[in-house]
Structure formats: C-alpha cells, structure tokens
C-alpha positions in Angstrom: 6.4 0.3 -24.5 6.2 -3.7 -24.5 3.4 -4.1 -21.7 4.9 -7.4 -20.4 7.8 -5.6 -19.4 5.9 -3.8 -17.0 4.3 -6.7 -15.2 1.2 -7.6 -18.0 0.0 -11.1 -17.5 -2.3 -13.3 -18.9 -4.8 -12.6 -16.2 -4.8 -8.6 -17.1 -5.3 -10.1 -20.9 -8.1 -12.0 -20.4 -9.9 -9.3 -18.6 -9.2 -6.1 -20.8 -10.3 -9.1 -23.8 -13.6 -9.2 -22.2 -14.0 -5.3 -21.8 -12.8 -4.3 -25.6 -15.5 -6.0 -27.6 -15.5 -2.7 -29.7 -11.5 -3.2 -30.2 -11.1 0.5 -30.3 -9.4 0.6 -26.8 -6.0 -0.2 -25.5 -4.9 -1.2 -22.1 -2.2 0.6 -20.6 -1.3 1.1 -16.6 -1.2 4.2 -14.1 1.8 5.1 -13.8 1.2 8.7 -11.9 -1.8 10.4 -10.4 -2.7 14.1 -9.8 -5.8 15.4 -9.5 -7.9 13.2 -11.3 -5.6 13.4 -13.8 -3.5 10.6 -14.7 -0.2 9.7 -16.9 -0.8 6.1 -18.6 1.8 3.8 -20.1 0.7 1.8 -23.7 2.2 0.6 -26.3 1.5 3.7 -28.5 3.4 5.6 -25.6 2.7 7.5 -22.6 -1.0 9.4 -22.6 -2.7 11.6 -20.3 -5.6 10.6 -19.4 -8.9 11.4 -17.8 -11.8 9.1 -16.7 -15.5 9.8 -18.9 -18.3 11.4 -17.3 -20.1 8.1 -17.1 -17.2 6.5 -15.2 -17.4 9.8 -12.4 -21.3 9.3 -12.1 -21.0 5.5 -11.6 -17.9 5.9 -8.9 -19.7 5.2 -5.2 -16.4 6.3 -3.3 -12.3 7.0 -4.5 -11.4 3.5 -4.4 -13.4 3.1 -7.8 -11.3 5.5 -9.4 -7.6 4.9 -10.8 -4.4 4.6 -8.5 -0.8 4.2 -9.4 -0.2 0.4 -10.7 -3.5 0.3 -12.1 -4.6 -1.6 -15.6 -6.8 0.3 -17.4 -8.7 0.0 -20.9 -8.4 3.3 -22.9 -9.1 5.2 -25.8 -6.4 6.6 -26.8 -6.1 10.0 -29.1 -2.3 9.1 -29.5 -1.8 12.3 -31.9 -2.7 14.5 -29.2 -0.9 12.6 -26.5 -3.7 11.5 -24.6 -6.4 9.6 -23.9 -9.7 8.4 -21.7 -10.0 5.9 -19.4 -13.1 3.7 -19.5 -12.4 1.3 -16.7 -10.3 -0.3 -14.3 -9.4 -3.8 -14.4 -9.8 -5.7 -11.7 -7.1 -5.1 -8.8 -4.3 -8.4 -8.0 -3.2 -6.5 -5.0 -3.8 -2.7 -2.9 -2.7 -1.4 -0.4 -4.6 1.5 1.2 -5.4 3.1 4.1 -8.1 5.7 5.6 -7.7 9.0 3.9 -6.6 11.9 5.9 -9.4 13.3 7.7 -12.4 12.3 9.9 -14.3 10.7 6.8 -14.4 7.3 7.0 -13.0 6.6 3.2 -10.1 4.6 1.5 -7.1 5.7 -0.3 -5.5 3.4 -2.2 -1.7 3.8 -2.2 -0.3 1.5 -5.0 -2.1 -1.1 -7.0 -1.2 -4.5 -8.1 2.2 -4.8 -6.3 3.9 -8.2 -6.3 6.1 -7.2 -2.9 6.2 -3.7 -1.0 9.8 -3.1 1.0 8.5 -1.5 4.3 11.5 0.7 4.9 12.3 1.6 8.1 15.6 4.0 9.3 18.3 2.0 12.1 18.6 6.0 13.3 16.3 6.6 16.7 13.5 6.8 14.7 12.9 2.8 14.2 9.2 2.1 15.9 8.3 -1.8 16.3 4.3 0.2 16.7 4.4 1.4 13.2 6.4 -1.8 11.5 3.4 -3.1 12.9 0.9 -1.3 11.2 2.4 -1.5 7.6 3.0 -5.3 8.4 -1.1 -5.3 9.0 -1.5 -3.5 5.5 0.7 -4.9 3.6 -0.7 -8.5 4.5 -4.6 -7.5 4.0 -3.1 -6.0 0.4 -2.8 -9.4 -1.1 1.0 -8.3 -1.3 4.4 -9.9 0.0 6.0 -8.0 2.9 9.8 -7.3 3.3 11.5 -5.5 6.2 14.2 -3.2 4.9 16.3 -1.4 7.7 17.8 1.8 6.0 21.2 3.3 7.3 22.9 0.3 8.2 25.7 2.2 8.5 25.4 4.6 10.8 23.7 2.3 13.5 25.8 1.3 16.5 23.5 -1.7 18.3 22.7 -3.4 14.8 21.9 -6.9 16.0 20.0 -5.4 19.1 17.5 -3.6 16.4 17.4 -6.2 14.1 16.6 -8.9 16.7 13.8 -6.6 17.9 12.1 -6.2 14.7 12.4 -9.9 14.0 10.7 -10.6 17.2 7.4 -9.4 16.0 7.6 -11.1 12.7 8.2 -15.1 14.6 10.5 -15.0 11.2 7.8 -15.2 8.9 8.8 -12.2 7.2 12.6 -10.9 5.4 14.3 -8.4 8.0 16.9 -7.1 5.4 19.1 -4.4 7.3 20.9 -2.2 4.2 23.3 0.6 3.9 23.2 2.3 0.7 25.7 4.7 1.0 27.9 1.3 1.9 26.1 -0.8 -0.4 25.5 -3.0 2.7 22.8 -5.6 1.9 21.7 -4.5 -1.4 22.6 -8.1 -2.9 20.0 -9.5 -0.7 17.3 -7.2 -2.4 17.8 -8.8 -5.9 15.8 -12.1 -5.6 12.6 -9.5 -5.3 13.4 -7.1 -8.2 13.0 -9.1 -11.2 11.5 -8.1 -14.5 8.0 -7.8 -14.7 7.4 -7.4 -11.0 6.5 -4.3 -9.2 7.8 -3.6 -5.8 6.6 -0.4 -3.7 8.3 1.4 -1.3 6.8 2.7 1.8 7.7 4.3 4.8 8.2 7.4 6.9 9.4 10.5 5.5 13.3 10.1 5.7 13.7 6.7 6.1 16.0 6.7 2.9 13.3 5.4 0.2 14.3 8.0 -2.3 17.7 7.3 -2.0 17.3 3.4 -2.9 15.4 4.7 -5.6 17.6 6.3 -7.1 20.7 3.6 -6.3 18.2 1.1 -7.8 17.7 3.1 -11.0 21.5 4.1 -11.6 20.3 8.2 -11.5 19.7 11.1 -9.4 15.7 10.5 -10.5 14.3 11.7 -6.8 15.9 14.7 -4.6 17.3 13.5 -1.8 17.2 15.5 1.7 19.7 15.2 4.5 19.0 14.2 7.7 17.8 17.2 10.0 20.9 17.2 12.4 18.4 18.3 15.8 16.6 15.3 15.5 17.9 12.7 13.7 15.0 12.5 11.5 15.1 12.8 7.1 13.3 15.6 5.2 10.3 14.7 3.0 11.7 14.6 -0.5 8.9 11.9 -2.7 5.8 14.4 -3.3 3.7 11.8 -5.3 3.2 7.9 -6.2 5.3 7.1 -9.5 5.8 4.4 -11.3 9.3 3.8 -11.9 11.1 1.5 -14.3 14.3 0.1 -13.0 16.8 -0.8 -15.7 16.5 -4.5 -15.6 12.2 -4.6 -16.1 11.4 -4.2 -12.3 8.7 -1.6 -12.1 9.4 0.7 -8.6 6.5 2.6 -6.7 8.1 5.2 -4.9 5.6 6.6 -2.5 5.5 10.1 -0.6 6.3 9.3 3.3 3.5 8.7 5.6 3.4 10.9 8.8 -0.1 9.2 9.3 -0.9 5.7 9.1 -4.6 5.5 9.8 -5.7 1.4 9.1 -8.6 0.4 6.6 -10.7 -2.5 6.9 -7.9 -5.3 7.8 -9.6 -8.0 9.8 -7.2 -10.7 7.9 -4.2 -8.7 8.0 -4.6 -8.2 11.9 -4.3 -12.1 12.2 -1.4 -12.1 10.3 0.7 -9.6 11.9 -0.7 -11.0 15.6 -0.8 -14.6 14.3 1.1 -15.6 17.7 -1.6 -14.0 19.9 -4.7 -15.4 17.4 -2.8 -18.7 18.1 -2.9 -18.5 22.0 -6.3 -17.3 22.0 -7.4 -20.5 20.0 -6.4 -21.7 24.0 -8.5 -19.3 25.9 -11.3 -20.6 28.1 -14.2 -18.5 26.8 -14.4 -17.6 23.0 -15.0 -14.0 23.6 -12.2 -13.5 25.8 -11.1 -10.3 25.6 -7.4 -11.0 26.9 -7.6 -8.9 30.1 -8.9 -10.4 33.1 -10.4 -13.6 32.1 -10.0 -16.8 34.3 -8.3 -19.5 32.1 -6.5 -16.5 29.5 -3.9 -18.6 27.4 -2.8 -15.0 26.1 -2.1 -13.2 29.4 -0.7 -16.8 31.1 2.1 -16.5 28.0 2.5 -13.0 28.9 3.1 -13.8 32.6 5.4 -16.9 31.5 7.6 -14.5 29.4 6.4 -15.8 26.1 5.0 -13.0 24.8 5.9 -9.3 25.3 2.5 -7.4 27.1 3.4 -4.4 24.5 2.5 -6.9 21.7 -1.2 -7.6 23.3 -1.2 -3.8 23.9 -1.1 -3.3 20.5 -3.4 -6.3 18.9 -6.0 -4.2 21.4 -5.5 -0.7 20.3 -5.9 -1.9 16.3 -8.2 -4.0 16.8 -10.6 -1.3 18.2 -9.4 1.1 15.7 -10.8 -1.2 12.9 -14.3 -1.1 14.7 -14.4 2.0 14.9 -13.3 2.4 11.3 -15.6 -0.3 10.1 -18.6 2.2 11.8 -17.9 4.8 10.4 -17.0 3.2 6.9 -21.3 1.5 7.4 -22.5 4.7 8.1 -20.6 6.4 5.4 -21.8 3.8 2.7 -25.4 4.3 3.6 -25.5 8.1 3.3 -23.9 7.1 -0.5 -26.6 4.8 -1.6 -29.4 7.4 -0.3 -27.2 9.9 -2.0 -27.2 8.5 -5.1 -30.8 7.2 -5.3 -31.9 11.1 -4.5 -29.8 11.6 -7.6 -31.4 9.3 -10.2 -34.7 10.1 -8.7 -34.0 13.8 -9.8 -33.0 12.7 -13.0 -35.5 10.7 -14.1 -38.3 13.4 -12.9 -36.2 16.0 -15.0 -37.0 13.7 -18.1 -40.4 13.1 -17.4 -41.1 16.4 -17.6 -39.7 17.5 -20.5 
C-alpha cells in the first residue's frame, strides 16, 4: 500500500526518521481497533499488531495507546501477518471525549483527521444542543468542522431547519443539507474528499452515516438499518471505528453512533462554538461576570435586545460547568496515577535489590 495515498506527509516522515535509528521498523497507520488489538496498514500490507510490554508499562492513561488514524512505527513479522507497535507518532488532530463511565478519562475517537462531517438527520431528531457539543469537539480536535444534514428528502420545513442550525454557527462553519437516497447535495461534499485526506464521520446512531459510507465507497461495505417507524429514529448499524478507503485516495472514518456525548477538556473549543457570547462578554462590566444578574451584562442586554437567543447562554453555562467539573475529576484522577505508578517502581526496584 503506497502510504501517501493514505494521507503520509512529510511531517509523519520526519518523525518516524527520528524514531527508526535501528531501520528495522516500518511506519504504518491504525486503521481498526479491538481490544488492544489493532489492524495496521504498510507498505508490506496489512498486519495485526499489538503494543510491547514496555509500551503498556510506560502508558499513564488510554490516550497513550493507539486509536484509529494513528501513525505508528512497527516491527513487522510480514510472513506471519503481523507485527508490534513501538510507538505512536505524534497526533496532527483527535477528537475524543470522556469515556463512558464516572472515571474521569479520555477516549480518543479518530486520530489525525483533516475534516469530520458532523451528521445530523432533518427527521425530528435534529438537536441544535448536541450540534453544539460536536461543534465544541470538533474545534478543540485541531480538525475542520462540516454540518451535514442527512435525509434531505424526507424533510418538509427544510429552510426552517437549516436556518436554525446556521444560526448557531454565525456562518463560520459549512451547513451542507444532503439526501442520499436523492443524491441531493452530495456534489457539495467533494471539495473535502480529496486524496490523501481523511474525513470522519460522526453522529447519532441513525443519522444515515453508514449509508454515505457506503454511497461514497460505491458498495454495500456497512449494513444499513431502517428507520424505526414508532419513532422516527435509525437503528445502530457501525459497531467499531474503521478506516475506510474511498476509491479516489480519501481515507473515511466511519464511527459507531454516539448515544452519549460526555465533553473532554475543551476550554478553546468552547470559545469557538460560543465565539458570539465570548465576544459580548469582552463588553461586560466586571471580568468575572458570570452572565446572570450582573449590572452592566453586555451578554444578557443582547439577550434582552433580541440579539442573542437566552437558550444559547443556557448552553455556554451548562458546558462550561461540565468542563470543571471534568477538569476535577481528570486532576484528581492524574494524581492517583503518578502515586500509582511510583508505588510500582518502588516495588520493583526493592524486588531487585534483594535478589
């Protein structure tokens, strides 16, 4: 497999250059995950691959192990099909979010993604909330955002929906409604899918992600799930991250739908998505003005004025506290590692002492 084809740079050559000074390795890239087990595309084909022992011990949490989109250097046993991975180059782009469960820890979605399409269903399911959360994640991934609105065609109030979701981007961001089944608006995807870039594709289960997958690819790749009839809503149908290669070079992340959207640390990407209210409160009175009650509020005065919608500011609130509260527990969590791991080494090194 030529690795430029599947988005190599010189920035990803430089870097493995540095790490193979034995020049028995060979860099590949992720392209699935399961388990800690993980299928890598090289130029001597595709391996399965582990990580060593050493690079397990060394990891402090799972964002230091491989995702999907990854770089990594490997030895490869190409006779046998496999290989292991000693490291991971240094990430372009991630986009993560807290793991499921109350453990304060990230989980990285897709790695080294030029643009993600946040795909979003014109059924009753489209949710300005949760466009805003993937709009926050995307931005603080190092990524491009684009808006794509699924199931053009079976939406009745079109320019009502589409005005709506452009109304919390201040048009700094592509709102690209498509119909696949129509081929509605597909044209106006190509300017991002262009050889050697990787585009991923998230969204809610349903939202028809599997079904531009597989109109993208020319094949029936992923199964594709009707819509449940009771409540307008799709079936999940992707089960894991993949990385997919679309006939003209573009590499596709297909990603599982997200029921649960819990943030990561995103201080920039909260600016981003709220840059209107981070503007206005450049006009507040006091610095610490917390946009509620405050004499001299430029926020809630634009609110009043019918400048800016109060469900907006609602929002900005509730994330914002939800990062705090992340970025506690995420303080706490890293401390208990670093005691963890020096009890560890301690143990070790009194093991060799005494033998």
């Amino acid at each position: 497999m030529n690795l430029q084809s599947i988005g190599l740079t010189e920035i990803e050559t430089k870097e493995f250059a540095q790490i193979n000074r034995d020049e028995d390795l060979i860099l590949g890239r992720v392209a699935l995950e399961h388990k800690r087990m993980y299928r890598v595309w090289t130029e001597v084909g595709e391996l399965l691959s582990e990580v060593t022992g050493k690079f397990s011990f060394q990891a402090k949490s799972r964002e230091d192990f491989p995702a999907v989109g990854d770089w990594v250097a490997v030895k490869p046993r190409p006779e046998e099909g496999k290989g292991t991975i000693i490291s991971v180059l240094p990430r372009k782009s991630k986009f993560s979010r807290k793991s499921a469960g109350a453990t304060a820890e990230e989980q990285i979605v897709a790695a080294n993604v030029d643009t993600v399409f946040l795909v979003n269903s014109l059924n009753e399911d489209l949710n300005l909330r949760r466009i805003e959360r993937y709009l926050l994640l995307t931005w603080e991934s190092g990524a491009n955002p684009v808006i794509v609105l699924s199931k053009a065609d079976l939406c009745q109030n079109i320019e009502e929906k589409i005005a709506a979701v452009e109304a919390i981007t201040f048009g700094g961001v592509p709102v690209i409604p498509i119909s696949v089944e129509t081929l509605i608006g597909l044209e106006a995807l190509e300017p991002f899918l262009q050889p050697g870039k990787t585009i991923a594709l998230l969204g809610s289960s349903g939202v028809g992600k599997s079904t531009l997958t597989n109109r993208l690819l020319g094949a029936e790749k992923q199964l594709v799930q009707a819509i449940r009839e009771e409540d307008d809503k799709g079936r999940h149908t992707t089960t894991h991250r993949e990385l997919i290669l679309l006939p003209n070079g573009c590499v596709l992340i297909d990603t599982p739908g997200m029921r649960e959207l819990q943030l990561w640390e995103s201080a920039d990407g909260l600016a981003e998505t709220f840059s209107e209210i981070e503007v206005l409160a450049e006009n507040c009175r006091f610095r610490d003005c917390q946009h509620t009650d405050e004499p001299g509020c430029a926020v809630v005065t634009a609110i009043n004025d019918g400048q800016l919608a109060a469900e907006r500011l609602a929002s900005y609130i509730k994330l914002q506290k939800e990062l705090a509260f992340i970025e506690r527990k995420a303080n706490k969590r890293a401390k208990a590692e670093v005691k963890k791991q020096s009890k560890t080494i301690n143990k070790q090194m009194k093991q060799r002492k005494s033998r």
